[in-house]
Backbone as a ProteinNet text record, in pm:
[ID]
protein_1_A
[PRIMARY]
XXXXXXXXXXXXXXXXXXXXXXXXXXXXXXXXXXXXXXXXXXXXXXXXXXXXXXXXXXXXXXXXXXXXXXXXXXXXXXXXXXXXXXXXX
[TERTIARY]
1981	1862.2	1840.8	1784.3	1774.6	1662.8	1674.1	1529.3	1446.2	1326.2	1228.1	1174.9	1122.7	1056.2	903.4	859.6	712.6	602.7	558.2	432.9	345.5	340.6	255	137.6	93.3	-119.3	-133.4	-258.3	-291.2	-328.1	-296.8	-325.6	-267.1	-282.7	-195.6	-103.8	22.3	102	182.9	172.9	115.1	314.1	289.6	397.3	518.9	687.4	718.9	692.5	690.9	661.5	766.9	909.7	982.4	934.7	877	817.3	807	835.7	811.6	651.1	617.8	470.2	446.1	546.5	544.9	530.5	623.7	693.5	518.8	454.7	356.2	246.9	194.8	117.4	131.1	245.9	290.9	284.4	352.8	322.1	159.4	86.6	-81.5	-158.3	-117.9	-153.4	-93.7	16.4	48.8	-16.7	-38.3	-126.4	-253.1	-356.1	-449.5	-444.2	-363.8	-326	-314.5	-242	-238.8	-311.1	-399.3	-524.9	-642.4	-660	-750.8	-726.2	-620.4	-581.7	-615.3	-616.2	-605.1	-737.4	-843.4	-953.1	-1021.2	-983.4	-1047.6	-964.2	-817.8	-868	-925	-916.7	-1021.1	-1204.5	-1215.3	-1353.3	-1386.5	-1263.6	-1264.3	-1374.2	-1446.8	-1554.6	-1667.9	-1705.8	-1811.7	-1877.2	-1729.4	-1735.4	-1614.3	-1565.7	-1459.2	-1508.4	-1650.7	-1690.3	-1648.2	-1646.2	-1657.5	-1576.7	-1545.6	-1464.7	-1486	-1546.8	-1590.3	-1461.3	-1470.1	-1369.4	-1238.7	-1135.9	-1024.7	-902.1	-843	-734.1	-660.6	-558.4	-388.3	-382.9	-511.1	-507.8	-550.1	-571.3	-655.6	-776.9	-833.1	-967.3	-1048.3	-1105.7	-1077.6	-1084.5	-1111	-1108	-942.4	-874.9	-731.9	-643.1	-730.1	-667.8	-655.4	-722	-799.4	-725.9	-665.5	-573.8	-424.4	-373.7	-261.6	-241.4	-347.7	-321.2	-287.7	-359.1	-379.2	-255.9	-170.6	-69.7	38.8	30.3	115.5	137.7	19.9	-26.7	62.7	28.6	69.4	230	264.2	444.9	481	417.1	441.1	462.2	346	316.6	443	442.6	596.7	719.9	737.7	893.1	816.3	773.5	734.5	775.5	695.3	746.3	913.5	926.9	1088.2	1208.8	1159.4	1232.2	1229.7	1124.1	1109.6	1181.7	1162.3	1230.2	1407.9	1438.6	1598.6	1656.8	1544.6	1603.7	1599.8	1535.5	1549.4	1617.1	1669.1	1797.4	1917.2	1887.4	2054	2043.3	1934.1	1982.2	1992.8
3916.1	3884.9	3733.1	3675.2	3547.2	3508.6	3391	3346.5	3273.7	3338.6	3326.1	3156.7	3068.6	2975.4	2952.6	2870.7	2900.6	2860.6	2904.3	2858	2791.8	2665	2524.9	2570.2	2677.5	2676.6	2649	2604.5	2516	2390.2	2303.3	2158.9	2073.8	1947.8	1836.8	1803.9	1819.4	1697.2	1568.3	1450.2	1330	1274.8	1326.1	1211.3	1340.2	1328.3	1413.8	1385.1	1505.9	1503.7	1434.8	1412.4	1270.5	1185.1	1102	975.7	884	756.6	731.9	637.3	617.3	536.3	412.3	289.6	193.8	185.7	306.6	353.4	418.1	494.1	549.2	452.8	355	256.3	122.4	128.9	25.1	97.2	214.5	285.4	294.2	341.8	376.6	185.6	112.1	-50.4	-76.8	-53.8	-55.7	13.6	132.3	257.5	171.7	129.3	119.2	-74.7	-134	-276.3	-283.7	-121.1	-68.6	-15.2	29.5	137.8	35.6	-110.9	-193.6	-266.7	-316.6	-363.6	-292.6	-142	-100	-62.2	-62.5	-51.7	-178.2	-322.9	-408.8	-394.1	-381.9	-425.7	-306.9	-162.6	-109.4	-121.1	-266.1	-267.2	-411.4	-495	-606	-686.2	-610.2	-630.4	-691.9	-590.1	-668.6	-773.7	-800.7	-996.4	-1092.1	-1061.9	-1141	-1101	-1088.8	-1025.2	-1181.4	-1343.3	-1428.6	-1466.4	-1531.9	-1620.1	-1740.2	-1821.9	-1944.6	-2025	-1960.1	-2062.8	-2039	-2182.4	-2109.6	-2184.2	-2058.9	-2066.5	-2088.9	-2172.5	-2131.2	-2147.1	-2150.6	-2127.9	-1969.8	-1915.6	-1749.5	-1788.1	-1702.6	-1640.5	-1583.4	-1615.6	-1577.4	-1433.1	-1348.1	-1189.8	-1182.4	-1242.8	-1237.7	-1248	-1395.7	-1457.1	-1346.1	-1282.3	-1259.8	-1084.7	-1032.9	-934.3	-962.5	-1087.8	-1151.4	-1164.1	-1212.6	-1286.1	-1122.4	-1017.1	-902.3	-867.8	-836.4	-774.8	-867.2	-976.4	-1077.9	-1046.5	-1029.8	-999.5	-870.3	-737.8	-635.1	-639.9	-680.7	-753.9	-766.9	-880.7	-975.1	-852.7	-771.4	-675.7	-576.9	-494.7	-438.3	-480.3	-656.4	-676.3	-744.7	-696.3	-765.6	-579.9	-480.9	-294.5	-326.3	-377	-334.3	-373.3	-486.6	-577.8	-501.9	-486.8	-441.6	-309.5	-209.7	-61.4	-145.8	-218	-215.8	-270.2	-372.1	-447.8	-311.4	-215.7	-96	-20.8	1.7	134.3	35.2	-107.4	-176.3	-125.7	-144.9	-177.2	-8.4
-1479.8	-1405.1	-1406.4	-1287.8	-1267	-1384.3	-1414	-1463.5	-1343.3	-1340.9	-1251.9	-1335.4	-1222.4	-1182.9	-1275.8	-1388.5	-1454.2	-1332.3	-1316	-1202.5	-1267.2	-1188.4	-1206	-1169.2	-1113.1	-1073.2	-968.1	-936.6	-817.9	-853.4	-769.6	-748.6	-687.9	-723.5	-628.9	-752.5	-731.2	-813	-736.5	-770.9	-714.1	-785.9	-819.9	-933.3	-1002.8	-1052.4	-1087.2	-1276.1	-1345.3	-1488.7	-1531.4	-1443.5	-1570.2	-1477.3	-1438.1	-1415.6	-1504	-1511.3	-1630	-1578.7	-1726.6	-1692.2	-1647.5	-1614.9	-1588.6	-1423.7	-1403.3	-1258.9	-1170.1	-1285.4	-1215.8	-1211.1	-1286.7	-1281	-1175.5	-1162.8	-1065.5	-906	-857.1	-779.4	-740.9	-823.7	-813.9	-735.3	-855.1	-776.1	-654.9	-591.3	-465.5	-355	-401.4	-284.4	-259.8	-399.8	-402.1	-309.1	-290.1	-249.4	-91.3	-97.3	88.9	96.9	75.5	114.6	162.2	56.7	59.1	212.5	203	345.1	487.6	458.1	583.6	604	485.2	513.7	557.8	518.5	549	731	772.3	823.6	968.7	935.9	1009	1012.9	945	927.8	977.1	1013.1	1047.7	1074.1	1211.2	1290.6	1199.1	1061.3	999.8	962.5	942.5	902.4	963.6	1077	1166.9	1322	1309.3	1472.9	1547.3	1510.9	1600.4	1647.6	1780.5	1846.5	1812.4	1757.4	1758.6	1689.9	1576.6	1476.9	1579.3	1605.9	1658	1531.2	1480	1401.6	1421.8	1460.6	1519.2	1649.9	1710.1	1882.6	1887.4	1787.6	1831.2	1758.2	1824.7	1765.1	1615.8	1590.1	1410.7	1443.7	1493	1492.8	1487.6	1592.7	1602.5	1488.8	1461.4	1342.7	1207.7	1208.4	1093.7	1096.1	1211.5	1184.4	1177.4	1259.7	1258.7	1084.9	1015.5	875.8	791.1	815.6	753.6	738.8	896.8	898.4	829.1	777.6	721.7	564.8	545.5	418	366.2	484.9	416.2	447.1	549.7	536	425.7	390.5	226	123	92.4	-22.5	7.9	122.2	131.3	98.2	144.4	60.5	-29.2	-105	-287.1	-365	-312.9	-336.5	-282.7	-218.5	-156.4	-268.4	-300.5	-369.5	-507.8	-581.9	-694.4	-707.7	-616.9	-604.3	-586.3	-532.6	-488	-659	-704.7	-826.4	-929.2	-933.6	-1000.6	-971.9	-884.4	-851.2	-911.7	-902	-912.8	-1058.5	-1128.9	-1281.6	-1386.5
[MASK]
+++++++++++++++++++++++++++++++++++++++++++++++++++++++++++++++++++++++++++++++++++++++++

């Protein structure tokens, strides 16, 4: 007879149980680094409603998602880099 599978319950599991803890703490600050970003910048409007300032030749509203999406560029190859320097080693 096969051995049957222990059943985990209900819930979310987020992470696998060999994870190690460095791996899951570093993971969790990244989510929480992209999550911040994408909330500022779906909220932009609050505090980048003006045209006045001109940045670059755009608009600070412009400016001010141009810089966002730069930002979260940046933070992706900073995760990219770190995950590739870990599979090498």
């Amino acid at each position: 007879m096969a051995k049957e599978p222990k059943e985990a319950g209900y819930g979310i599991t987020v992470f696998c149980p060999a994870t190690p803890a460095n791996v899951k703490g570093r993971k969790i600050v990244f989510f929480i680094i992209f999550s911040l970003i994408i909330l500022i910048q779906a909220c932009y409007w609050l505090f980048a409603n003006s045209a006045e300032p001109i940045l670059l030749g755009m608009p600070f509203g412009m400016f001010f998602i141009a810089m966002f999406i730069s930002v979260e560029f940046l933070a992706l190859l900073v995760l990219y880099l770190i995950e590739s320097q870990e599979i090498e080693d």
